[in-house]
C-alpha positions as a Python dict, from the first residue, in 0.01 Angstrom:
ca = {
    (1, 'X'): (0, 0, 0),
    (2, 'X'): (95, 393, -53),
    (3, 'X'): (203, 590, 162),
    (4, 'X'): (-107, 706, 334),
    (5, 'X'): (-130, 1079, 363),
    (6, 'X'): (-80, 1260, 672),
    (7, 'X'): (-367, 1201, 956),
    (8, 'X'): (-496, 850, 796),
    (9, 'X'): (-397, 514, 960),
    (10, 'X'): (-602, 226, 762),
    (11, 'X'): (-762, 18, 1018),
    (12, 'X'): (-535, -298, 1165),
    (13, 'X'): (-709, -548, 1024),
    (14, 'X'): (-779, -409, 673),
    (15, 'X'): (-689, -638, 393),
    (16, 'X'): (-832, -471, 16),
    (17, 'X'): (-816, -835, -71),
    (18, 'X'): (-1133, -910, 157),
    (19, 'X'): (-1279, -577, 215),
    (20, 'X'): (-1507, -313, 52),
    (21, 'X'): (-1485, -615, -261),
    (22, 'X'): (-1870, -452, -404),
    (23, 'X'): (-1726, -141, -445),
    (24, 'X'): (-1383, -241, -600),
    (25, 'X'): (-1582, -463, -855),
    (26, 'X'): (-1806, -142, -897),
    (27, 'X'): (-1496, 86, -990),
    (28, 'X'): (-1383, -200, -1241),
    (29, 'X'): (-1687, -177, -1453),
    (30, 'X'): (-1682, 201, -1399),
    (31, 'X'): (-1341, 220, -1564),
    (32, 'X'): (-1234, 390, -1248),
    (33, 'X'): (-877, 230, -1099),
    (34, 'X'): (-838, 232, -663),
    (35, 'X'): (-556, 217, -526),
    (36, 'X'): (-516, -33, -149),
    (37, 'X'): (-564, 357, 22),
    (38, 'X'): (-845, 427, -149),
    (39, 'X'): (-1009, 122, -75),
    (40, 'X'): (-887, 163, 315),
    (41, 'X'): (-1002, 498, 279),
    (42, 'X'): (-1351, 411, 169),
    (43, 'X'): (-1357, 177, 470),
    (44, 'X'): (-1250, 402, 680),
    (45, 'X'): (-1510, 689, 589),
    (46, 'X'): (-1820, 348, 622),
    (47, 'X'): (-1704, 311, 980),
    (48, 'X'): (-1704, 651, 1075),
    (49, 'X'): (-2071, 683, 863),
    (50, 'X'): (-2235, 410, 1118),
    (51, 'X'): (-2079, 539, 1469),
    (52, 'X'): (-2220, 851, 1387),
    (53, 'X'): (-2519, 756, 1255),
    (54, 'X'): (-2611, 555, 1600),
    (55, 'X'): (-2583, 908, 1763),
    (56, 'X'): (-2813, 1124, 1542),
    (57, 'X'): (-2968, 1071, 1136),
    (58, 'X'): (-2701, 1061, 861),
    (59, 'X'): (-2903, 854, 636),
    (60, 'X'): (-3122, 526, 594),
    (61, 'X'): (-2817, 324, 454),
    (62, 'X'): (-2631, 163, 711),
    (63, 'X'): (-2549, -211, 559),
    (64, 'X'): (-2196, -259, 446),
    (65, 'X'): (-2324, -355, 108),
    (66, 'X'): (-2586, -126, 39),
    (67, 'X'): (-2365, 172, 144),
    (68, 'X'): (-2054, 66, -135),
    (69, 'X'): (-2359, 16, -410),
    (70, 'X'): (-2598, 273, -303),
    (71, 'X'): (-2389, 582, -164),
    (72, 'X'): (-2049, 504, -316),
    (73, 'X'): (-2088, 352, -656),
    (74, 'X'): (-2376, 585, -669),
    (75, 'X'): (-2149, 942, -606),
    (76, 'X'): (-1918, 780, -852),
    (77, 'X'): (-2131, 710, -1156),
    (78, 'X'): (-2138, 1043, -1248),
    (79, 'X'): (-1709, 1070, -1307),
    (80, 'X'): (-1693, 923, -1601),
    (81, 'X'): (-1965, 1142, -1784),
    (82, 'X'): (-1759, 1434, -1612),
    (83, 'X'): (-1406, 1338, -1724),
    (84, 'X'): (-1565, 1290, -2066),
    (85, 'X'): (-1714, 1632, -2075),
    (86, 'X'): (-1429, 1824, -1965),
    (87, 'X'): (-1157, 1622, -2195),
    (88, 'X'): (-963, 1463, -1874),
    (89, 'X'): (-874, 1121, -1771),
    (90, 'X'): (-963, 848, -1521),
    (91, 'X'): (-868, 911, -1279),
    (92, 'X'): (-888, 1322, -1339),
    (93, 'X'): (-566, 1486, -1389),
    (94, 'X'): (-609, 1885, -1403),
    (95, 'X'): (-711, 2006, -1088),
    (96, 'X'): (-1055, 2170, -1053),
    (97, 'X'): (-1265, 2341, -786),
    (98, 'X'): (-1563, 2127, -683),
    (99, 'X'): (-1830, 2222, -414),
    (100, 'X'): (-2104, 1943, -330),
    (101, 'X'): (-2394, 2156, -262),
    (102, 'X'): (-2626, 1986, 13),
    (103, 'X'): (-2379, 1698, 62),
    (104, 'X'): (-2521, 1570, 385),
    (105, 'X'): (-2314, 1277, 534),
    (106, 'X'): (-2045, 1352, 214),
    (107, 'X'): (-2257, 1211, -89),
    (108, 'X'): (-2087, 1285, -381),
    (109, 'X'): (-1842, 1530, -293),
    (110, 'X'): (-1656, 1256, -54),
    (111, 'X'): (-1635, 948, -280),
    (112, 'X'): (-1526, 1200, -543),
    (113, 'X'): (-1236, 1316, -386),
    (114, 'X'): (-1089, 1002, -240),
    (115, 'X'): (-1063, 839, -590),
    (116, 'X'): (-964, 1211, -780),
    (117, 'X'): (-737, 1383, -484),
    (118, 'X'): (-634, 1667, -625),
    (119, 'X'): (-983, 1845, -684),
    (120, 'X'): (-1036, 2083, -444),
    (121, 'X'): (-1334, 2011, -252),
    (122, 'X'): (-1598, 2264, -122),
    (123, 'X'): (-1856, 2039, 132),
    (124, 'X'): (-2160, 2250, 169),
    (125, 'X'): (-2478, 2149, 422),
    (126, 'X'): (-2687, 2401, 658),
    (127, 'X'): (-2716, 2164, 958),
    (128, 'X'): (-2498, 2159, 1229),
    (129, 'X'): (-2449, 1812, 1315),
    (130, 'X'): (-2356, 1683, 962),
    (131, 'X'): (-2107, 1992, 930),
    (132, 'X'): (-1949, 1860, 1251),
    (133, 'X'): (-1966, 1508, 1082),
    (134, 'X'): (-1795, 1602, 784),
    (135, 'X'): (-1497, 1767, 969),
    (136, 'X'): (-1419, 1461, 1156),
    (137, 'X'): (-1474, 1242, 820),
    (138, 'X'): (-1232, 1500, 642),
    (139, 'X'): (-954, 1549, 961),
    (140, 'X'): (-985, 1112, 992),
    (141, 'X'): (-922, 1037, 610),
    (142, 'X'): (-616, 1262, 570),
    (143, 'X'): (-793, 1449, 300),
    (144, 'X'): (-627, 1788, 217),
    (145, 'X'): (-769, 2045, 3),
    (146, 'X'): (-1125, 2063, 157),
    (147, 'X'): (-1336, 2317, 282),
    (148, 'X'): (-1639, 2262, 519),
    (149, 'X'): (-1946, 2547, 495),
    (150, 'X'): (-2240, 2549, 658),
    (151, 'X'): (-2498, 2772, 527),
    (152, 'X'): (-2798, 2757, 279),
    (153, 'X'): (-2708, 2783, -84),
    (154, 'X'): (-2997, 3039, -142),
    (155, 'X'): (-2786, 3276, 72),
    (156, 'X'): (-2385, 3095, 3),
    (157, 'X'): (-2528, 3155, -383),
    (158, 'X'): (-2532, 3556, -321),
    (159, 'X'): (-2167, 3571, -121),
    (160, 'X'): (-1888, 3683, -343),
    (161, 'X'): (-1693, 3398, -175),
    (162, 'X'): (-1889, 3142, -332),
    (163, 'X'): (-2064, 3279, -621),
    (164, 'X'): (-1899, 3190, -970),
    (165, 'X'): (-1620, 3048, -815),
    (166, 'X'): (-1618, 2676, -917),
    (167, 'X'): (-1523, 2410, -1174),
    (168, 'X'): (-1770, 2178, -1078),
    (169, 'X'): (-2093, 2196, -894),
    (170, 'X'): (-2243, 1875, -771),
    (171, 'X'): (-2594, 1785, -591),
    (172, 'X'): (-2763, 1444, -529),
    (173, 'X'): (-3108, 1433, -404),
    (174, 'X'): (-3166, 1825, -300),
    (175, 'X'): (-3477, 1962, -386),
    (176, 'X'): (-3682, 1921, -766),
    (177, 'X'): (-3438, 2032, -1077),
    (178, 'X'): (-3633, 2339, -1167),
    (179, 'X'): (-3504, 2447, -749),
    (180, 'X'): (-3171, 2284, -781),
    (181, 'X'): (-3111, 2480, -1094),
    (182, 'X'): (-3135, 2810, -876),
    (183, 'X'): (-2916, 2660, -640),
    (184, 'X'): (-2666, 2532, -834),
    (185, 'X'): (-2577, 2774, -1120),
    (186, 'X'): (-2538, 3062, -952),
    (187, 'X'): (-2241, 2900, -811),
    (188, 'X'): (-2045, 2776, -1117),
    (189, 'X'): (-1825, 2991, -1280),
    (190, 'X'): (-1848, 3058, -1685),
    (191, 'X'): (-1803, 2751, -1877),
    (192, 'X'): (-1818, 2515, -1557),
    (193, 'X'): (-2027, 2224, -1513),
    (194, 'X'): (-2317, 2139, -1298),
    (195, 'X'): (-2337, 1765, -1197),
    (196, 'X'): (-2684, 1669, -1083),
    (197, 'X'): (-2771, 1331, -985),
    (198, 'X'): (-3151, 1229, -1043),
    (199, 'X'): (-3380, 899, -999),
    (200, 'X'): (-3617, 778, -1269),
    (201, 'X'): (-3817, 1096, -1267),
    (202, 'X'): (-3553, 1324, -1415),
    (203, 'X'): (-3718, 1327, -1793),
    (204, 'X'): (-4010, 1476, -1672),
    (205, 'X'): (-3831, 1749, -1415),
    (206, 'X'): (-3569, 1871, -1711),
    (207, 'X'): (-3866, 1908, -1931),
    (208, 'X'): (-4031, 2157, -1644),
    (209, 'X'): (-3647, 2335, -1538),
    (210, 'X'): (-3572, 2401, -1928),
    (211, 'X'): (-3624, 2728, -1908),
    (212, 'X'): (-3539, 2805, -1560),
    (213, 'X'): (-3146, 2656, -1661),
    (214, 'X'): (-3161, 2865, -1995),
    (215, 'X'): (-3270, 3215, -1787),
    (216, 'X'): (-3017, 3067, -1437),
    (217, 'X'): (-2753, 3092, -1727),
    (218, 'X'): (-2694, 2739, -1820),
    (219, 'X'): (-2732, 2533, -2123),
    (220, 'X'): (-2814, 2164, -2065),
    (221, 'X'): (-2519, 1963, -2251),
    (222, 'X'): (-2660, 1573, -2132),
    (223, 'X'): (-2934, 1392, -1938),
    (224, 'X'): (-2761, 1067, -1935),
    (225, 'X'): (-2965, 745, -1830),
    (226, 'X'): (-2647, 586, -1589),
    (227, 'X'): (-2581, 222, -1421),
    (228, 'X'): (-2474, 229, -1112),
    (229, 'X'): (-2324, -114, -1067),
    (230, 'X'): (-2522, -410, -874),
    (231, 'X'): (-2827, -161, -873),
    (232, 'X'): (-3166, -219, -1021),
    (233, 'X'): (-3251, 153, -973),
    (234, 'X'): (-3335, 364, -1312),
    (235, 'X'): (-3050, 653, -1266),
    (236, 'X'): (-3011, 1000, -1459),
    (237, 'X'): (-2699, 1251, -1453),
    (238, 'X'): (-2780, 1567, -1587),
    (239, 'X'): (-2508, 1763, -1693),
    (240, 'X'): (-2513, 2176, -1736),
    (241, 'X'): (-2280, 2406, -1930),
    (242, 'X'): (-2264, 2732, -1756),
    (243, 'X'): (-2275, 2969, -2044),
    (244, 'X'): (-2370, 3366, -1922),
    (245, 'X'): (-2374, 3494, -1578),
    (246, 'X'): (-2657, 3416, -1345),
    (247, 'X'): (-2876, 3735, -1357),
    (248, 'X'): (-2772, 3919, -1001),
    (249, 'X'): (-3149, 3880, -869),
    (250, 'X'): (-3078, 3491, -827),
    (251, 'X'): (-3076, 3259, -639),
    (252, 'X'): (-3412, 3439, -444),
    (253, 'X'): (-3407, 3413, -55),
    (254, 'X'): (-3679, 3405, 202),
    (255, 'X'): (-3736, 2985, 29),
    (256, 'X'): (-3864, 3111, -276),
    (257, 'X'): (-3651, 2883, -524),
    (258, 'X'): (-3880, 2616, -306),
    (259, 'X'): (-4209, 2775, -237),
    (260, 'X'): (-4214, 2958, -656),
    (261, 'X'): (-3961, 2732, -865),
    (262, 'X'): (-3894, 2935, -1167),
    (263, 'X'): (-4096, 2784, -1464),
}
């Protein structure tokens, strides 16, 4: 194994010959390689998901399959699409800004980073507990490069410090598209990508968000019908070219991208 970076011991015990073996035959039909620290990593990041998840909600997913199929594999079915679109390699090799808007326990922006390390990683939630979460995640994988916010995106989307500042802008399972779109754009700079994971439903949301992403400033460049390995579950990534700058009146406040999604 690697040298592991700074902070991260792999657990004792950890053999990537016997351990997290759904998610390393997941990354094989993904195209994507892991290294034996990546693998310890992701094991790493499941243990620390289920201690803290027996002390307040993280999510639903708890089983040591379902978690490499259904939060792992998931956040990293979308990297191939992206790598394609922006003319790199697997695994990434240009640097780019991500932030992972309403990334909860770390879903994608987490997976994401362990198996591309040098994007620079923006984690961005509102509640307390899962910013606190996402520290210790980040401090116990040895993971350098990332930033931890806590704040609404409605209100992160009107700060200079955040507004047109990244590369890549990535949500999974935030709010309906024609909302997310408000959310999201705002925050990619011009000619960056929104990433935006979606279940069987998506067809029907784009066709309602079209104009909302065309008026947001983005063009739509792919809704892309995905696999996620060893999962029965229809899956859409829908990819957005930021192409003119977000009209300063967006994203609205007071929950309006909720309460009145532009139509």
């Amino acid at each position: 194994m690697e040298t592991p970076p700074r902070g991260f011991a792999p657990p004792e015990s950890f053999d990537p010959a016997q351990q997290m073996q759904t998610l390393q035959a997941g990354c094989r039909t993904l195209g994507i390689p892991l290294t034996p620290l990546q693998v310890a990593q992701f094991e790493v990041y499941y243990q620390e998901l289920v201690e803290a998840n027996a002390k307040f909600n993280l999510t639903a997913i708890t089983g040591y399959e379902e978690v490499q199929v259904k939060h792992f594999l998931d956040s990293l079915v979308a990297l191939p699409l992206i790598v394609e679109e922006v003319g790199d390699t697997l695994p990434p090799a240009t640097p780019r800004h991500l932030v992972d808007v309403g990334t909860g326990a770390g879903f994608p922006g987490i997976p994401l980073k362990i198996v591309a390390p040098q994007l620079k990683l923006t984690l961005m939630d509102g509640t307390g507990k899962k910013i606190s979460f996402l520290q210790q995640v980040v401090a116990r994988l040895g993971l350098r490069g990332v930033e931890v916010v806590q704040g609404r995106a409605e209100e992160l989307g009107r700060s200079p410090s955040h507004r047109g500042q990244y590369d890549l802008v990535t949500a999974r399972a935030v709010a309906p598209l024609n909302t997310l779109a408000e959310y999201l754009l705002p925050m990619a700079r011009r000619s960056g990508l929104v990433v935006v994971y979606k279940g069987a439903g998506a067809p029907q949301e784009f066709v309602e968000a079209r104009k909302a992403i065309e008026t947001l400033g983005g063009e739509t460049v792919r809704l892309a019908p995905v696999q996620v390995p060893l999962l029965g579950e229809q899956r859409f990534i829908l990819l957005i070219k930021k192409v003119a700058p977000t009209p300063d009146r967006y994203p609205r406040g007071q929950g309006l991208p909720r309460k009145k999604p532009l139509s």
